[in-house]
C-alpha positions in Angstrom: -104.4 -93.1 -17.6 -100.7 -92.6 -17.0 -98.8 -95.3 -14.8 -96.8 -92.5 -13.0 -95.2 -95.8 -11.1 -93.9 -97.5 -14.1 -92.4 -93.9 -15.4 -90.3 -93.3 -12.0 -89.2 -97.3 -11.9 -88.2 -96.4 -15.4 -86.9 -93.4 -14.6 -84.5 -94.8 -11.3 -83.0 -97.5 -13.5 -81.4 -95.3 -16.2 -80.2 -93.3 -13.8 -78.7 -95.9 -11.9 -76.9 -97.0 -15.1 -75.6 -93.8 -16.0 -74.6 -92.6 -12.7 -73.4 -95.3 -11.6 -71.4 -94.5 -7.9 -73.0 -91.1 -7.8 -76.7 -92.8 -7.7 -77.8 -94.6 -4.3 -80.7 -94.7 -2.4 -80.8 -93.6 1.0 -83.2 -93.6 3.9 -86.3 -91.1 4.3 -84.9 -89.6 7.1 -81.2 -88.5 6.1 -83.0 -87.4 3.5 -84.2 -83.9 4.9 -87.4 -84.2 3.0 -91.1 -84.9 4.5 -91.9 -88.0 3.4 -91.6 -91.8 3.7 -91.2 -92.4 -0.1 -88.6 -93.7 -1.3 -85.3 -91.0 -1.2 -82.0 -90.9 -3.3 -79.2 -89.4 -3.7 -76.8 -88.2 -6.4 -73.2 -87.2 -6.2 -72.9 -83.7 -8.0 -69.1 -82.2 -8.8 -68.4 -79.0 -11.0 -68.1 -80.1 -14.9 -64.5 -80.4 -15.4 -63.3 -83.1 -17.9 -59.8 -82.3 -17.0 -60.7 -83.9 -13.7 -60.4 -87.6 -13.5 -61.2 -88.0 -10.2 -64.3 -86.7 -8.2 -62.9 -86.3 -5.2 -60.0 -83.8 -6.6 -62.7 -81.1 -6.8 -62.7 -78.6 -3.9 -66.8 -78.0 -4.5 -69.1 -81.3 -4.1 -72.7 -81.2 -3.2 -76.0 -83.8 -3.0 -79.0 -83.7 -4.7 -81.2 -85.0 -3.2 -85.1 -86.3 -4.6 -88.3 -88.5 -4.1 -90.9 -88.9 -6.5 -94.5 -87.3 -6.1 -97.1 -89.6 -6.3 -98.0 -87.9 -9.9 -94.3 -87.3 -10.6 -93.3 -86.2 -13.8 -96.8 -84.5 -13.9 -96.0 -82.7 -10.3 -92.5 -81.9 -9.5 -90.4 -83.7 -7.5 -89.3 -83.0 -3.4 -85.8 -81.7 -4.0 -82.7 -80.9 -1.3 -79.6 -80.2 -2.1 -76.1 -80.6 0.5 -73.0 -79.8 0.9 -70.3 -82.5 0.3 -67.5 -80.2 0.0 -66.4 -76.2 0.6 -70.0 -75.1 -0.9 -72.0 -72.5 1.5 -75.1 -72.1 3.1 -76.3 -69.4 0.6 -75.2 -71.0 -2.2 -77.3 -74.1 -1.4 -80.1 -71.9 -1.0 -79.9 -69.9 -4.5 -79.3 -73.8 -6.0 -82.4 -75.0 -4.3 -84.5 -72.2 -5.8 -83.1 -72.5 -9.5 -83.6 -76.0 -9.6 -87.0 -76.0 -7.9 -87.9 -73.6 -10.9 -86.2 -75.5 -13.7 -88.3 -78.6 -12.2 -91.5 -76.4 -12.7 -90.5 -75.8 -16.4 -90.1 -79.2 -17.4 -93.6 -80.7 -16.1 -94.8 -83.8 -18.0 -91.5 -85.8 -18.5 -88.5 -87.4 -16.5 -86.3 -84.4 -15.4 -84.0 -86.0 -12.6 -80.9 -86.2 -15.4 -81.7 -82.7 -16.4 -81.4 -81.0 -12.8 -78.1 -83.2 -12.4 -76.8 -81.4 -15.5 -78.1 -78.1 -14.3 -76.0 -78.3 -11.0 -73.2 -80.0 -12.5 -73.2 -76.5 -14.3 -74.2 -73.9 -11.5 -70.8 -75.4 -9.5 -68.8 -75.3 -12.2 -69.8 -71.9 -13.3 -69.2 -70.4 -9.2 -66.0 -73.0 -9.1 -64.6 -71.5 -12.3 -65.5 -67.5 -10.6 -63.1 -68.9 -8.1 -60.5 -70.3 -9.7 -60.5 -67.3 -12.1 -59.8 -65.0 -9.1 -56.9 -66.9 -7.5 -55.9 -67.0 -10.7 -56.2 -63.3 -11.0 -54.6 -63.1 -8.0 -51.8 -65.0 -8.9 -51.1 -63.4 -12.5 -51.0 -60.0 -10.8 -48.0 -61.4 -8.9 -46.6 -62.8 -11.5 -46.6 -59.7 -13.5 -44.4 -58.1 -10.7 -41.9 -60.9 -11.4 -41.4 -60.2 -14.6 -38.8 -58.2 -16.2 -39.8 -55.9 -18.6 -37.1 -55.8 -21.1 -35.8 -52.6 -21.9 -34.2 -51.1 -25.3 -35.2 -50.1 -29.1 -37.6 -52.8 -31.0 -35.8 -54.8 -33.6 -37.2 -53.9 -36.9 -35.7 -54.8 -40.7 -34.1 -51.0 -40.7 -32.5 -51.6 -37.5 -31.4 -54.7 -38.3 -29.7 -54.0 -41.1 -28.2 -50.8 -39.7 -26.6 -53.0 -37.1 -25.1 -55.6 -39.4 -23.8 -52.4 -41.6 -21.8 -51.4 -38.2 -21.2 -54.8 -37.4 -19.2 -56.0 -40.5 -17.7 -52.4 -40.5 -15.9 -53.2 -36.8 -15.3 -56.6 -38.2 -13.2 -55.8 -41.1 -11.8 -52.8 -38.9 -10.5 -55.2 -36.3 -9.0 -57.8 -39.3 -6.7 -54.9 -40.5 -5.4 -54.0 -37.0 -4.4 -57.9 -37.0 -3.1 -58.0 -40.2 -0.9 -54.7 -39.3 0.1 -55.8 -35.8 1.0 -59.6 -37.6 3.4 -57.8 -40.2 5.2 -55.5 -37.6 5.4 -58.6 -35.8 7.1 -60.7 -38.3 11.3 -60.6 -38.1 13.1 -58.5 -40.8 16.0 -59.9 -42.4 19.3 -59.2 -40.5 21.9 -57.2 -42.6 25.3 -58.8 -42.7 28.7 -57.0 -42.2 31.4 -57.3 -44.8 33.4 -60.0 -43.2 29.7 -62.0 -42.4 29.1 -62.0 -46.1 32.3 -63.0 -47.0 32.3 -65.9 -44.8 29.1 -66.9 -45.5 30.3 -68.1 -49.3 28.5 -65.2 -51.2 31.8 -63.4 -51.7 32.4 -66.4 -54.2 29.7 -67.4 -55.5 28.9 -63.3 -56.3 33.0 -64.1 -57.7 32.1 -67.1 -59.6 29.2 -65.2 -61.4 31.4 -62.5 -62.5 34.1 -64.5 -63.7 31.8 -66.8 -65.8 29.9 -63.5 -67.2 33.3 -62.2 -68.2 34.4 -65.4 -69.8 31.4 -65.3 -71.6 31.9 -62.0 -72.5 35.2 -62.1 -74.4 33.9 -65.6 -75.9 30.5 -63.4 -77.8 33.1 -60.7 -79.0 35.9 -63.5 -80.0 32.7 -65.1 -82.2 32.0 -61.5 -83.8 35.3 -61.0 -85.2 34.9 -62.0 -88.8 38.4 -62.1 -90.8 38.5 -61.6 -94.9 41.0 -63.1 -96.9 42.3 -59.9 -98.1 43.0 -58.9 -94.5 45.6 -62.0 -94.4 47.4 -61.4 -97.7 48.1 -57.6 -96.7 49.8 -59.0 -93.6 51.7 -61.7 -95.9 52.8 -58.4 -97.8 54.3 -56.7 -95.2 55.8 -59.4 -93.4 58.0 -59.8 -97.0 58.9 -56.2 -96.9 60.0 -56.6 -93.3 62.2 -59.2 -94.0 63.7 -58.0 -97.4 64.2 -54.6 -95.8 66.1 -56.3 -92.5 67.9 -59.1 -95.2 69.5 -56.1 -97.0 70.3 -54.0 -93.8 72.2 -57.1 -92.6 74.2 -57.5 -95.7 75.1 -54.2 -96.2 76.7 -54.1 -92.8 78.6 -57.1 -93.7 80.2 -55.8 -96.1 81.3 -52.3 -94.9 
């Protein structure tokens, strides 16, 4: 025989532990059920583990339950309310599925399991929601956007533009290279008397002197004199003087 009392004390304590805050135990008649059994109530949010907090979620509802006397064997009473921004309708459509689920699992503790099952219903509509502000919101955003406009950068056009670029590049270095030389100050031509008084007139003076000077010095060192040269000049010079020496005397004597 099955001590359905044992398996629901059983059942409330686990729960109790893993629900912790969400898990209390109200009266029969907040309870919206008929009957005097005992009643509780757990705290059920849409499953979000990016939410910390419980009370961040727009959607919160109450399940409520009581045990049948031959609970798990018979299903539970069941109620479900709204705790936060979740309608009539919807409360309805939750009632039925878990009512059904309830059926389904006959035969063992199924509290946890409904929990799990709404926690999943809310965030399954909460997520429909969300998704449609969302929508909402990217279609907006798309009309902020700025579509860029202009040819896609490829490899070809790529390197077709670095060809042009480095072609305007060196064009635009020779313009500055040509506009830096006409820019640069010729050398002013002197007049006569400037380049006279300047000192070039001498030194230009100077150099010619000392080239001719070296000049007659080269052709002084490449006359080469032979002895017989000098004893044809001793030669005549005798003649010359015997010639003038017998001139003179014959005059004297006449």
């Amino acid at each position: 025989m099955t001590d359905y009392l044992l398996e629901q004390e059983m059942e409330i304590e686990a729960l109790e532990a893993i629900l912790m805050d969400d898990f209390r135990e109200i009266h029969s008649g907040e309870s919206g059920l008929s009957t005097s059994n005992r009643c509780f109530q757990i705290t059920v949010s849409p499953q979000d583990d990016k939410a910390d907090d419980s009370t961040s979620s727009p959607v919160q509802l109450a399940l409520i339950f009581s045990h049948t006397q031959r609970y798990p064997d018979d299903p539970p009473l069941l109620n479900v309310k709204s705790l936060r921004g979740i309608p009539a309708e919807d409360l309805r459509i939750l009632k039925q599925k878990l009512e059904q689920e309830a059926s389904d699992n006959l035969g063992m503790a199924m509290i946890y399991t409904l929990v799990t099952s709404a926690k999943d219903w809310l965030s399954e509509r909460f997520d429909e929601d969300s998704g449609t502000h969302n929508a909402a919101e990217d279609e907006i955003a798309k009309d902020d956007i700025v579509v860029p406009h202009g040819e896609p950068v490829t490899v070809e056009t790529f390197l077709a533009w670095r060809e042009r670029f480095e072609a305007e590049l060196a064009l635009e270095r020779a313009k500055l290279m040509s506009e830096s030389a006409l820019s640069t100050p010729k050398e002013k031509k002197l007049t006569g008397r400037q380049w006279f008084e300047s000192g070039r007139a001498v030194a230009a003076a100077r150099g010619t002197l000392l080239a001719t000077e070296e000049s007659e010095g080269e052709d002084e060192d490449d006359i080469e004199f032979d002895d017989d040269d000098f004893e044809d000049d001793e030669e005549d010079m005798l003649e010359h003087y015997l010639a003038e020496k017998s001139n003179s005397s014959k005059m004297t004597t006449a």
